[in-house]
BAFI-3210 file (N, C-alpha, C; in Angstrom, 3 decimals, decimal comma, padded with zeros to 6 digits):
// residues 271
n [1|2|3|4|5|6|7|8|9|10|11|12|13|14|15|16|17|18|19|20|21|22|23|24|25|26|27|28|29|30|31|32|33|34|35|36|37|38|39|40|41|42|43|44|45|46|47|48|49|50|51|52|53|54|55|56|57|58|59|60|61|62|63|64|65|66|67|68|69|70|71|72|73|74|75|76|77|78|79|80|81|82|83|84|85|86|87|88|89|90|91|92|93|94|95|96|97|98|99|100|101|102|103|104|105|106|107|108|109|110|111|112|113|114|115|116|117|118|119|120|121|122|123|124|125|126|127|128|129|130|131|132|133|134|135|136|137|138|139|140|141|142|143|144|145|146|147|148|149|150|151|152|153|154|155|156|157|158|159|160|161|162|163|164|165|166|167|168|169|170|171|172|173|174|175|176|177|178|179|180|181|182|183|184|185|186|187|188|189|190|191|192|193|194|195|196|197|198|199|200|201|202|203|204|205|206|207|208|209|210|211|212|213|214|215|216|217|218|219|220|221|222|223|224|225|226|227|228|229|230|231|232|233|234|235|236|237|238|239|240|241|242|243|244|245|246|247|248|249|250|251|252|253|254|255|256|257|258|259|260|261|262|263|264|265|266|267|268|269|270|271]
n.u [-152,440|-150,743|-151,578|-153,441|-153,361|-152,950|-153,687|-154,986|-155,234|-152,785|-153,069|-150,693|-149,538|-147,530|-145,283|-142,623|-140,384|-139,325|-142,500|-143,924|-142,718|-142,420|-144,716|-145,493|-143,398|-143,981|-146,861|-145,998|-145,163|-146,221|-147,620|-149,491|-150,770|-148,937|-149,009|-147,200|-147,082|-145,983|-144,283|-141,272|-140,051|-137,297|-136,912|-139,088|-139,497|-136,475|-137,805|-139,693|-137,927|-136,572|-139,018|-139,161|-137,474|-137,049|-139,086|-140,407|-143,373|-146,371|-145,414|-144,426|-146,733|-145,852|-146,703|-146,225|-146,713|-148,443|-150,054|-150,266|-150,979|-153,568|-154,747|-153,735|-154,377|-156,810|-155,112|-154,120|-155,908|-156,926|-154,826|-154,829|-156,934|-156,493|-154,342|-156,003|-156,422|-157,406|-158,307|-158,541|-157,416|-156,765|-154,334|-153,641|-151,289|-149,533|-147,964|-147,491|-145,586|-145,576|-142,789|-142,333|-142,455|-146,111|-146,833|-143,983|-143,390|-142,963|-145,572|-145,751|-145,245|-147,006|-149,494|-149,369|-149,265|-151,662|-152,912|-151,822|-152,359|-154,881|-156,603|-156,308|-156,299|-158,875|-160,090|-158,896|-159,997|-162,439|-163,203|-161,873|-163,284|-166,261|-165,786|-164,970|-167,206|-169,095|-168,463|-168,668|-166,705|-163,340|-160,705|-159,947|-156,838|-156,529|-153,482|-152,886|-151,937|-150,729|-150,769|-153,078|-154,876|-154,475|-154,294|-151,161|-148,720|-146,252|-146,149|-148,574|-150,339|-149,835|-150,872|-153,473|-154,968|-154,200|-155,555|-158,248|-158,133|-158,670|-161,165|-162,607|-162,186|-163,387|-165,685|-166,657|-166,364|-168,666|-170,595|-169,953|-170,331|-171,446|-171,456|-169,861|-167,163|-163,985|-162,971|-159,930|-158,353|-154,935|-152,663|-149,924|-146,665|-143,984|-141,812|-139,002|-137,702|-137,333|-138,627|-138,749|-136,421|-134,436|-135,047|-133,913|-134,835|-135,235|-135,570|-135,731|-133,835|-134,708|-136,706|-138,202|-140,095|-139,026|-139,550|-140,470|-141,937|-143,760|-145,427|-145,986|-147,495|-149,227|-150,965|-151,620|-153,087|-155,747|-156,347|-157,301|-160,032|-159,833|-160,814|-159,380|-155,683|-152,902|-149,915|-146,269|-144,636|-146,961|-146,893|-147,281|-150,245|-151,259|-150,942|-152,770|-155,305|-154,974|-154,973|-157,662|-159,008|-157,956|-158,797|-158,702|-157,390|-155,382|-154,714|-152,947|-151,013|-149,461|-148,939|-147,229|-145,675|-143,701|-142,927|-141,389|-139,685|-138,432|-137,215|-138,360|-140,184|-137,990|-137,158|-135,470|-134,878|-132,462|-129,597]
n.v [070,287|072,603|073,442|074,269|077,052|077,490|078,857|081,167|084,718|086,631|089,729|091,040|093,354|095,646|094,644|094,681|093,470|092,004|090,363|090,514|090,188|087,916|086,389|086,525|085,128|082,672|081,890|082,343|079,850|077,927|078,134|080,088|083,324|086,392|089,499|092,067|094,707|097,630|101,059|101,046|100,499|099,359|097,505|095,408|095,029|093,022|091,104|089,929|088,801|086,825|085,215|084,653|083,037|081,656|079,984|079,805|079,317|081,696|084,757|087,411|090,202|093,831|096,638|099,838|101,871|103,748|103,542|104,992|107,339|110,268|110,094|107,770|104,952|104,626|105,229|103,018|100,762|101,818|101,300|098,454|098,445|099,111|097,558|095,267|093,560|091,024|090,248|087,157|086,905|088,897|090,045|091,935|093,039|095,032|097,436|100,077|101,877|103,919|104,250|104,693|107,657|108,673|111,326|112,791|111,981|112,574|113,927|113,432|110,401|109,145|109,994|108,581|106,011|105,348|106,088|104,254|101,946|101,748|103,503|102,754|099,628|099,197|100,571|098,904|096,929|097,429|097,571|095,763|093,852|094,242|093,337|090,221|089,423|089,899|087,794|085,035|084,307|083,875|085,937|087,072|088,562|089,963|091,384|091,680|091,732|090,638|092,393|093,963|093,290|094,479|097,575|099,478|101,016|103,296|102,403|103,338|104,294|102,235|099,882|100,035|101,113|098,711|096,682|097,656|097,000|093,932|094,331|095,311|093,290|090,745|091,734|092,071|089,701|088,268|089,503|088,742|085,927|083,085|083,969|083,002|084,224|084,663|085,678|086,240|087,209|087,566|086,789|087,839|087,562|089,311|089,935|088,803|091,359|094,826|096,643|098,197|100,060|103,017|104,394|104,192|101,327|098,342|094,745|092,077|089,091|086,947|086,519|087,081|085,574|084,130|086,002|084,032|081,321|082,110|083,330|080,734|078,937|081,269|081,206|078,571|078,255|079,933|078,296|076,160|077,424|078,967|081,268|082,953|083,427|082,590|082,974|081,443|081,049|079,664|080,523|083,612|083,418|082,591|084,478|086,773|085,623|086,271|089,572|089,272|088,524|089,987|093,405|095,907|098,189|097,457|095,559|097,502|098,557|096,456|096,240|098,310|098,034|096,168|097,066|099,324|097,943|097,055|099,623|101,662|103,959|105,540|106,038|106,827|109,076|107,688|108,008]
n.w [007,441|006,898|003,961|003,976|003,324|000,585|-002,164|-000,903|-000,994|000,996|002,528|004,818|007,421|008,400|007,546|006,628|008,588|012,241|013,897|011,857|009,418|009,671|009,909|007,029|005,930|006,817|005,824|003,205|003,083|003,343|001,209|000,644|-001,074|-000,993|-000,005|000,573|003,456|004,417|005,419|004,131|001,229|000,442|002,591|002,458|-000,049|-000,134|001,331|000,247|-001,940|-000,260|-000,026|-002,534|-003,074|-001,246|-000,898|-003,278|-005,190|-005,767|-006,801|-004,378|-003,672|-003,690|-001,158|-000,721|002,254|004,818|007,300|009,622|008,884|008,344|005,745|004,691|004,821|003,169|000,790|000,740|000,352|-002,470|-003,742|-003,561|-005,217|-007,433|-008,802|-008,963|-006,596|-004,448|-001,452|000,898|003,265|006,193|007,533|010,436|011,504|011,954|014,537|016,905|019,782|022,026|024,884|028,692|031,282|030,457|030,879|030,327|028,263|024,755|022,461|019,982|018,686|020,386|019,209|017,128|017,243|018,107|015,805|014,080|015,632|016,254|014,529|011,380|011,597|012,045|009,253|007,516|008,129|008,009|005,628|004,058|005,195|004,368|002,497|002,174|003,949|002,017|-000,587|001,523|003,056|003,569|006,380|008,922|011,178|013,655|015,227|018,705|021,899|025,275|026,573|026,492|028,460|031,494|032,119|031,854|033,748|031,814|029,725|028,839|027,013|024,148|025,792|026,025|023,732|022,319|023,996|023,294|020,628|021,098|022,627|020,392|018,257|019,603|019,573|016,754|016,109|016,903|015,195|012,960|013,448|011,774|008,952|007,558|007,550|009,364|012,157|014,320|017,044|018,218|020,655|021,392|023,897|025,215|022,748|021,042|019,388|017,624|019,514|021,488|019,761|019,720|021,996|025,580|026,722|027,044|026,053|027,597|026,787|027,917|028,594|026,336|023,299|020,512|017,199|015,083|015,377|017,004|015,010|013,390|015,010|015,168|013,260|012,709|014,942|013,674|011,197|012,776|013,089|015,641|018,111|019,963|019,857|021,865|021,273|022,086|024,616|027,479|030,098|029,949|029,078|031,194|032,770|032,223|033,217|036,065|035,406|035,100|037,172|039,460|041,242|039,162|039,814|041,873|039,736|037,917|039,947|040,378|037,829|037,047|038,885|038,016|035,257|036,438|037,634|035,440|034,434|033,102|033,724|033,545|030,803|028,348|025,047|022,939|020,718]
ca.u [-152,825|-150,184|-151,299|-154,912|-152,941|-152,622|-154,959|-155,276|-153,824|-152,672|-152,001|-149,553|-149,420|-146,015|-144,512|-141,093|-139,159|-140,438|-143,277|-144,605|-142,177|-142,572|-146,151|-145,138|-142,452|-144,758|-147,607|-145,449|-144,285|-147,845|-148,709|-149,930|-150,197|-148,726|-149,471|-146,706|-147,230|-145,464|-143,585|-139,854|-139,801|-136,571|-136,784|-140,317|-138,230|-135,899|-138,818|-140,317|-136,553|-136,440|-140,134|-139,013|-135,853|-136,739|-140,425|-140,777|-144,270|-146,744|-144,619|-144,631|-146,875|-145,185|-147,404|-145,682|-147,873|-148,199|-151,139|-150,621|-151,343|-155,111|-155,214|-153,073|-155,300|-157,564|-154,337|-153,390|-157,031|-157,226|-153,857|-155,196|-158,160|-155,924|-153,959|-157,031|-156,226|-158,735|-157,941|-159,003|-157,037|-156,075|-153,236|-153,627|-150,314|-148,829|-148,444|-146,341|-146,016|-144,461|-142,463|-142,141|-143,982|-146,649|-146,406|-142,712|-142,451|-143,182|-146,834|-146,294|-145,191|-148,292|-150,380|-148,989|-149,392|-153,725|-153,351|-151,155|-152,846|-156,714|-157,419|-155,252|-156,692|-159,957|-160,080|-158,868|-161,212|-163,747|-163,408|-161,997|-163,914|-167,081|-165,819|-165,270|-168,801|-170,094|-168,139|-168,746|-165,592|-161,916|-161,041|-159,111|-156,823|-155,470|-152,676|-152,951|-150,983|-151,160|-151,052|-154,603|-155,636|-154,222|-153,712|-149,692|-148,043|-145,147|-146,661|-149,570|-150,907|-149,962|-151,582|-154,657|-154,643|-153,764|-157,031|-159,115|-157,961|-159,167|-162,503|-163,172|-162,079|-164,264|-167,307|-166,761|-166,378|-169,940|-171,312|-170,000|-170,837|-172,324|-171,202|-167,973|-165,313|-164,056|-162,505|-159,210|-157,490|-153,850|-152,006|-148,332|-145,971|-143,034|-140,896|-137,610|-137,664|-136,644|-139,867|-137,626|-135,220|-134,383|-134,641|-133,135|-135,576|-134,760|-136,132|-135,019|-134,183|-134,351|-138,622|-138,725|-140,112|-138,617|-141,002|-140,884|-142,668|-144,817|-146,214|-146,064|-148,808|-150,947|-151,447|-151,762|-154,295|-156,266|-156,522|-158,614|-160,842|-160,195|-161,393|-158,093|-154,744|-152,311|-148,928|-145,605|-144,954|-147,792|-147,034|-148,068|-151,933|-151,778|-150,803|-153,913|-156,076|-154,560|-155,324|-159,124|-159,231|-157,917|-159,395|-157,851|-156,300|-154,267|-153,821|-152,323|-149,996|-148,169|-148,136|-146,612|-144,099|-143,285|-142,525|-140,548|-138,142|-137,603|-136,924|-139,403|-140,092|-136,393|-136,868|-135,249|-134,717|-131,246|-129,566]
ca.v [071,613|073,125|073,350|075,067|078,247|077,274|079,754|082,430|086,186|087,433|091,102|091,001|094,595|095,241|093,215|094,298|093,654|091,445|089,558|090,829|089,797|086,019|086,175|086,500|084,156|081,259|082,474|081,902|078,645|077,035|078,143|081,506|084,689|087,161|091,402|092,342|096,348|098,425|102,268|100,666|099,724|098,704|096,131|094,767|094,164|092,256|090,449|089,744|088,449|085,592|084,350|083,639|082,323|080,377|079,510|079,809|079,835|082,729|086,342|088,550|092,082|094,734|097,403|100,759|102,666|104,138|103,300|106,230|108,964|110,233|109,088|106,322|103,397|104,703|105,283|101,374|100,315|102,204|100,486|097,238|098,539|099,593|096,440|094,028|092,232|090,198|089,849|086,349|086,846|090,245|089,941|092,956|092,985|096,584|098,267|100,560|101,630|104,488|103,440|105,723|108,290|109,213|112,968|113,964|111,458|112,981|112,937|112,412|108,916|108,088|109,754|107,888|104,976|105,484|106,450|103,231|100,688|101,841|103,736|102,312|098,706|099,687|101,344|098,492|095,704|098,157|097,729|094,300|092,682|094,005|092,450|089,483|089,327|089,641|086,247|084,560|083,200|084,382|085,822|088,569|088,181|090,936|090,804|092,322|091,616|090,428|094,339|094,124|092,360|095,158|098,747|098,925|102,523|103,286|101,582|103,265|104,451|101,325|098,715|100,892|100,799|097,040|096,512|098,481|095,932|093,180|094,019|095,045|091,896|089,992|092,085|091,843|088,138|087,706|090,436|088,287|084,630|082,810|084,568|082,209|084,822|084,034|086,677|085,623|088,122|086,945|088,295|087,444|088,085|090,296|088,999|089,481|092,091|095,790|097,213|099,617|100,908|104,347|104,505|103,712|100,546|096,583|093,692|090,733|088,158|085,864|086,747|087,360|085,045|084,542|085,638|083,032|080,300|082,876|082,975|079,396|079,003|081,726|080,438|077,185|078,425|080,295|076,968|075,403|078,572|079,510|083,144|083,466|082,826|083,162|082,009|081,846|080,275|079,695|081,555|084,622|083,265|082,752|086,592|087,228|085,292|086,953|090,303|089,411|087,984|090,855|094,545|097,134|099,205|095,802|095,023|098,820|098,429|095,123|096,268|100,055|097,703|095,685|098,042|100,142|097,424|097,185|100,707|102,088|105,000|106,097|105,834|108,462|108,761|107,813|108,246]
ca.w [007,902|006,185|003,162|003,921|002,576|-000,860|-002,993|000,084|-000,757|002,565|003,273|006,477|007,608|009,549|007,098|006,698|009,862|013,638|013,685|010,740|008,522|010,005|009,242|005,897|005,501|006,981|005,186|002,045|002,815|003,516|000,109|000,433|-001,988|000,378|000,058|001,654|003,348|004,866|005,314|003,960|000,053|000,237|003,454|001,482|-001,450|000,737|001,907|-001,058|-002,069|000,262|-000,201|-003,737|-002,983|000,000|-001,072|-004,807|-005,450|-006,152|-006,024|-003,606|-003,640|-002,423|-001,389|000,568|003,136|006,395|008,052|011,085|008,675|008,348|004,026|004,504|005,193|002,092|-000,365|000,450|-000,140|-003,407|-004,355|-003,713|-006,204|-008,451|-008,896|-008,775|-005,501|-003,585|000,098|001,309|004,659|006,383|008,967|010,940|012,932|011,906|015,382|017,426|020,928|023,298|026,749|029,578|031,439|029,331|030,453|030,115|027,071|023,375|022,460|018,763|019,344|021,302|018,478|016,184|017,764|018,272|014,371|013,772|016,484|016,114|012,874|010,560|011,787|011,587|008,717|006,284|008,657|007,520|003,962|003,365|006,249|004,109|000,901|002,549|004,075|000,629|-001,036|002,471|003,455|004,602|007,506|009,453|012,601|014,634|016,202|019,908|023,054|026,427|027,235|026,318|029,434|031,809|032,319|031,956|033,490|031,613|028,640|029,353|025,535|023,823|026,110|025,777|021,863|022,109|024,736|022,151|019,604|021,869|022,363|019,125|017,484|020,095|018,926|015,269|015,728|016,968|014,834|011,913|013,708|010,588|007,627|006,693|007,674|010,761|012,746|015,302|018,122|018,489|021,770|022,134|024,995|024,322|021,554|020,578|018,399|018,083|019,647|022,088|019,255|019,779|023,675|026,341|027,256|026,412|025,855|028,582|026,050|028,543|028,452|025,212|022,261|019,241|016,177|013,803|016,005|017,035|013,635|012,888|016,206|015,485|011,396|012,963|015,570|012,560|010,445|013,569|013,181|017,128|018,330|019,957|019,859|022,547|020,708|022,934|026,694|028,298|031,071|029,403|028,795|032,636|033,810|031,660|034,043|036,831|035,350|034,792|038,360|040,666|041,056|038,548|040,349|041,787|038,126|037,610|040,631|039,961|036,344|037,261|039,769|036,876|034,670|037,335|038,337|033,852|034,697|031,896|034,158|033,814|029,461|027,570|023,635|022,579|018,856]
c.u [-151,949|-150,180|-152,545|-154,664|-153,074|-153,813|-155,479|-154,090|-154,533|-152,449|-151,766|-149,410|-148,125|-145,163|-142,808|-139,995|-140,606|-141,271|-143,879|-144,042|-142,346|-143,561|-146,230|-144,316|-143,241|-146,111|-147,115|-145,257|-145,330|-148,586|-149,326|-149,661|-149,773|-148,554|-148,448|-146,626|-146,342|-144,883|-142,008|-139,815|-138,882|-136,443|-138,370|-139,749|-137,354|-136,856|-139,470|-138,972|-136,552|-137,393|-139,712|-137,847|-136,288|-137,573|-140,856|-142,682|-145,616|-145,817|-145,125|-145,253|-146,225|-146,101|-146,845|-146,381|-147,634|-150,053|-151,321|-150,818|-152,734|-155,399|-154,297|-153,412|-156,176|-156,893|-154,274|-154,557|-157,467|-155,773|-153,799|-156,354|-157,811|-155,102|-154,888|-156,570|-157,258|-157,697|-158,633|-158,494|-155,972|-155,324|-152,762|-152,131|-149,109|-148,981|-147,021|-146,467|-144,819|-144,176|-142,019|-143,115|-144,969|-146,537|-145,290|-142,076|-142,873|-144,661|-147,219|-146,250|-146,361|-149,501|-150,716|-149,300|-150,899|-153,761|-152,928|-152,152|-154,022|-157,171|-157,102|-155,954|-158,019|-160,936|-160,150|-159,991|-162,974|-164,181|-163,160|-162,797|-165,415|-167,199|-165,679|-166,792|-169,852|-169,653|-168,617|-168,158|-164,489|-161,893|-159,726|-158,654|-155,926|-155,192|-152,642|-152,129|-151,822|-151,247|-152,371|-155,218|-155,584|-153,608|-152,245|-149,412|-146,955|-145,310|-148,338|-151,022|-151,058|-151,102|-153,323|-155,007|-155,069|-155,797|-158,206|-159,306|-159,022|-160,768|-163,210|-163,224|-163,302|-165,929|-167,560|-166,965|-167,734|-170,774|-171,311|-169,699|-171,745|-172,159|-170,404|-167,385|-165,452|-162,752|-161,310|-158,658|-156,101|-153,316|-151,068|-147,782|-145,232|-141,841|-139,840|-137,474|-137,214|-137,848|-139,359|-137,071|-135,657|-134,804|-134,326|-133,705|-135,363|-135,221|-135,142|-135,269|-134,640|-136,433|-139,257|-139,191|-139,566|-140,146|-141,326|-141,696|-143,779|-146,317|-146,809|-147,466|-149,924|-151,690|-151,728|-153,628|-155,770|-156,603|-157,720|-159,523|-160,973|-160,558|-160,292|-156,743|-153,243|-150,301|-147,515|-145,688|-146,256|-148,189|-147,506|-149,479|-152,272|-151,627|-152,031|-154,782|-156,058|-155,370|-157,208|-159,803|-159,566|-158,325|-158,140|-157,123|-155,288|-153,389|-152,677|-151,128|-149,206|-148,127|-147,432|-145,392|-143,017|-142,113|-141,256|-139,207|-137,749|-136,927|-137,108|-139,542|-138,813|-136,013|-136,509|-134,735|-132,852|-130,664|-129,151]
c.v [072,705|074,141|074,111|076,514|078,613|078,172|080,973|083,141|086,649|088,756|090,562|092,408|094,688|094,656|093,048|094,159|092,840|090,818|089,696|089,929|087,799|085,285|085,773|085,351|082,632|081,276|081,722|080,588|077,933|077,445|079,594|082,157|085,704|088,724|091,766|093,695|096,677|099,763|101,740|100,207|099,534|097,297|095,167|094,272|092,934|090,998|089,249|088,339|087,033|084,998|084,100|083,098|081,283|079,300|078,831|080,097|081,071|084,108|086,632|089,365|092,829|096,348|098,512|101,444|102,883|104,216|104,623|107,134|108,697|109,379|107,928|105,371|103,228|104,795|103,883|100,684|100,608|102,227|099,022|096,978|098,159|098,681|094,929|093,015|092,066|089,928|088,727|086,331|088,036|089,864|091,497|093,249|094,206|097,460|098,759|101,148|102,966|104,130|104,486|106,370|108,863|110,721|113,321|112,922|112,375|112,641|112,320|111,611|108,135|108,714|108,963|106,285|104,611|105,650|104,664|102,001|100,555|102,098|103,126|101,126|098,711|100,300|099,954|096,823|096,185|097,717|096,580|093,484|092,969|093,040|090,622|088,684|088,939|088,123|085,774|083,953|084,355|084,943|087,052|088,069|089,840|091,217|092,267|092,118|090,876|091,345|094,469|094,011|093,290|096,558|098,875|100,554|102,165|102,944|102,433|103,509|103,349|099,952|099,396|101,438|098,852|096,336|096,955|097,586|094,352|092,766|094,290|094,130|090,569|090,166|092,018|090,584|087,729|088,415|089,657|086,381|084,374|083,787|083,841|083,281|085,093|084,978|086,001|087,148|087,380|088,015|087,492|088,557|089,248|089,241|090,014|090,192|094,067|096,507|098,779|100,392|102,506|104,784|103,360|101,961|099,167|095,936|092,693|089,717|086,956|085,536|086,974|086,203|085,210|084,811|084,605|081,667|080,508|082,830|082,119|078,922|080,103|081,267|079,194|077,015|078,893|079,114|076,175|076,452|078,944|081,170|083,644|082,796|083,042|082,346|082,295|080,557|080,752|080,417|082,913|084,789|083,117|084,259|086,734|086,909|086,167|088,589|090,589|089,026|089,332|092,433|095,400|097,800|098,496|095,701|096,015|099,228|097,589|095,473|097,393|099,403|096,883|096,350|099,095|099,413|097,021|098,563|101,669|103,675|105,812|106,332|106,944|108,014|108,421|107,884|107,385]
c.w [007,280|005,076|002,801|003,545|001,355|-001,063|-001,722|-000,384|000,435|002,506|004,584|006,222|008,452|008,740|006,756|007,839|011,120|012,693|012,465|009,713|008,346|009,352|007,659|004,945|005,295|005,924|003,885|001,713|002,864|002,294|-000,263|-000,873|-000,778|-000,140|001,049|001,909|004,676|004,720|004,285|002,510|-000,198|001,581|002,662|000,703|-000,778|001,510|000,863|-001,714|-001,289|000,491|-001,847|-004,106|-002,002|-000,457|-002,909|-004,889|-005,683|-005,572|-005,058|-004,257|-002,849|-002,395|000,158|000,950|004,068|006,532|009,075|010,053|008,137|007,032|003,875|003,959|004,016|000,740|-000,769|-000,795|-001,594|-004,204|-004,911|-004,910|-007,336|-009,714|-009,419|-008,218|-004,606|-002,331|000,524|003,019|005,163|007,903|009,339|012,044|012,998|013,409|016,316|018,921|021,560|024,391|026,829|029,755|030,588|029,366|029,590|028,401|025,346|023,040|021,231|018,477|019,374|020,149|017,665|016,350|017,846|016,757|014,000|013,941|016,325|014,897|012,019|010,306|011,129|009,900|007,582|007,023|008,225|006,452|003,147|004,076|005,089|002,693|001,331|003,257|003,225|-000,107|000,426|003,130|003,487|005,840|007,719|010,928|012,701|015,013|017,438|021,019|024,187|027,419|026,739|027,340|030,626|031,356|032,369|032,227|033,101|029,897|028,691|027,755|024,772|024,352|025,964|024,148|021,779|023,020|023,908|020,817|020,211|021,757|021,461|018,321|018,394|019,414|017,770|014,950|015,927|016,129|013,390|012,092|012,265|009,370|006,531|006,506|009,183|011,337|014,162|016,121|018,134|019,670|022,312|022,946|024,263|023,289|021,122|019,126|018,452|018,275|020,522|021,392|019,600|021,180|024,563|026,790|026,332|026,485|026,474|027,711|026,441|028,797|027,448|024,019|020,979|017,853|015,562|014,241|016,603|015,569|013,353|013,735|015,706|014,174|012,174|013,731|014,569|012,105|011,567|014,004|015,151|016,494|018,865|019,883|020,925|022,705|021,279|023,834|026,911|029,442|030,720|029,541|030,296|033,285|032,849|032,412|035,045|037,040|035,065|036,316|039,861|040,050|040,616|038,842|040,927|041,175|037,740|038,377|040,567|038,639|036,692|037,910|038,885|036,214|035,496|037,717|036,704|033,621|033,483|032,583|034,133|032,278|028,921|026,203|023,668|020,881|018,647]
res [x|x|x|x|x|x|x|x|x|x|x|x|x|x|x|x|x|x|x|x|x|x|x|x|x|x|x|x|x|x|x|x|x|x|x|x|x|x|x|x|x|x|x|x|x|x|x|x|x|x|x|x|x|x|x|x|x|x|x|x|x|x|x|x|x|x|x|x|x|x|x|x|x|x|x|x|x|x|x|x|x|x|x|x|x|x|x|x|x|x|x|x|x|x|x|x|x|x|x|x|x|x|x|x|x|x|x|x|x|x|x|x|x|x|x|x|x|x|x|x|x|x|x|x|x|x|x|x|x|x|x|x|x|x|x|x|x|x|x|x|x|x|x|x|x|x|x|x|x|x|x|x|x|x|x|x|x|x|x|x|x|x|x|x|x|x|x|x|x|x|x|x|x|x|x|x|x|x|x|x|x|x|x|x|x|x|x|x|x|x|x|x|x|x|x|x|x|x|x|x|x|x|x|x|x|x|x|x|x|x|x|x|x|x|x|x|x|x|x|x|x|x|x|x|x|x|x|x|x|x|x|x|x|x|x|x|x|x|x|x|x|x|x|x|x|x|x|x|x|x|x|x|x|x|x|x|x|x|x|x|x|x|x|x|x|x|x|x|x|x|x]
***
């Protein structure tokens, strides 16, 4: 199973730093071509750097972008033109997220975040999902949360982005049932990574996943063409039940109490 990589170029979006970068690494090591994108052309480089040190086989791309701005998503795409790269498998997992109240917090953050989490996504599932359509084969996963499943205050923009991801990837998957490209959702817990930096708000390592096994599960899950993937403790894929079980506003109060005793409501920027 391994080895069902060999001759797939990946873009990984996110790719220099967190889960992204994992995606990448494993990606590499199962054989992959790997597109690696992101804002950072010097952590890419660095990236790039230890897939042909660790991995050896086909280079790294390094392709720099920002997805949250309006011509972004169409500069990348008309980089990838430019180059003559074929996308056989788009790893959608570029995404970002404001914590705290959504009023008194900053709103360019949370725009950024709907530009980042929705358009951005969208935008290049648009354009390689149709080129894919046309050969009849590869495939697209992207990566969402278990903040999809509930309303989260405090969180309240992100998980609402991330939920948006959700059921669009559900509907694309039946919309492109029978084509040969096979569409996955992935929705990990929280993972140890620097998703907080720059305020006050932390990550309980003690709840957190590490990325790199993260990865290794959802490529794994991918390979047995599932529809989703829910890679992590288990316990996670069960609070998802939970939240499909009891009435919303329920769901919106044990997540708001949640959140309140992480003391998210209390988040302020720090330098």
């Amino acid at each position: 199973m391994r080895d069902d990589y060999r001759g797939v170029t990946a873009l990984v979006t996110g790719a220099s730093k967190g889960l992204g970068r994992e995606y990448a690494l494993e990606l590499a090591r199962r054989g992959a071509r790997v597109i690696l994108l992101a804002r950072s052309d010097a952590d890419l480089r660095e990236v790039a750097a230890q897939i042909r040190e660790r991995h050896g086989g086909p280079e790294a791309e390094v392709i720099v972008g920002d997805l949250a701005v309006p011509d972004g998503p169409e500069r990348i795409l008309q980089e990838l033109r430019d180059r003559g790269l074929t996308v056989d498998l788009l790893l959608n997992n570029a995404g970002a997220g404001s914590v705290g109240p959504f009023l008194t917090r900053p709103l360019e953050p949370q725009l950024r975040s709907v530009g980042l989490n929705i358009s951005g996504l969208l935008t290049l599932t648009h354009a390689i999902g149709a080129e894919l359509v046309a050969r009849g084969s590869g495939g697209i996963i992207n990566v969402s949360s278990t903040a999809a499943f509930q309303p989260m205050p405090y969180q309240a923009g992100y998980a609402a982005t991330k939920a948006f991801v959700l059921s669009f990837t559900e509907a694309l998957a039946e919309e492109l049932r029978g084509t040969g490209v096979h569409i996955m959702a992935a929705h990990p817990g929280a993972i140890a990574t620097g998703f907080f930096d720059g305020t006050s708000a932390e990550i309980d390592p003690r709840a957190a996943d590490s990325p790199a096994p993260l990865a290794a599960q959802t490529l794994d899950d991918y390979t047995r063409r599932r529809a989703v993937s829910y890679p992590g403790r288990k316990v996670n894929r069960v609070m998802t039940w939970l939240a499909r079980l009891l009435p919303r506003t329920v769901v919106a109060r044990i997540a708001g109490g949640f959140n309140r005793r992480l003391r998210l409501h209390e988040v302020v920027d720090v330098a």
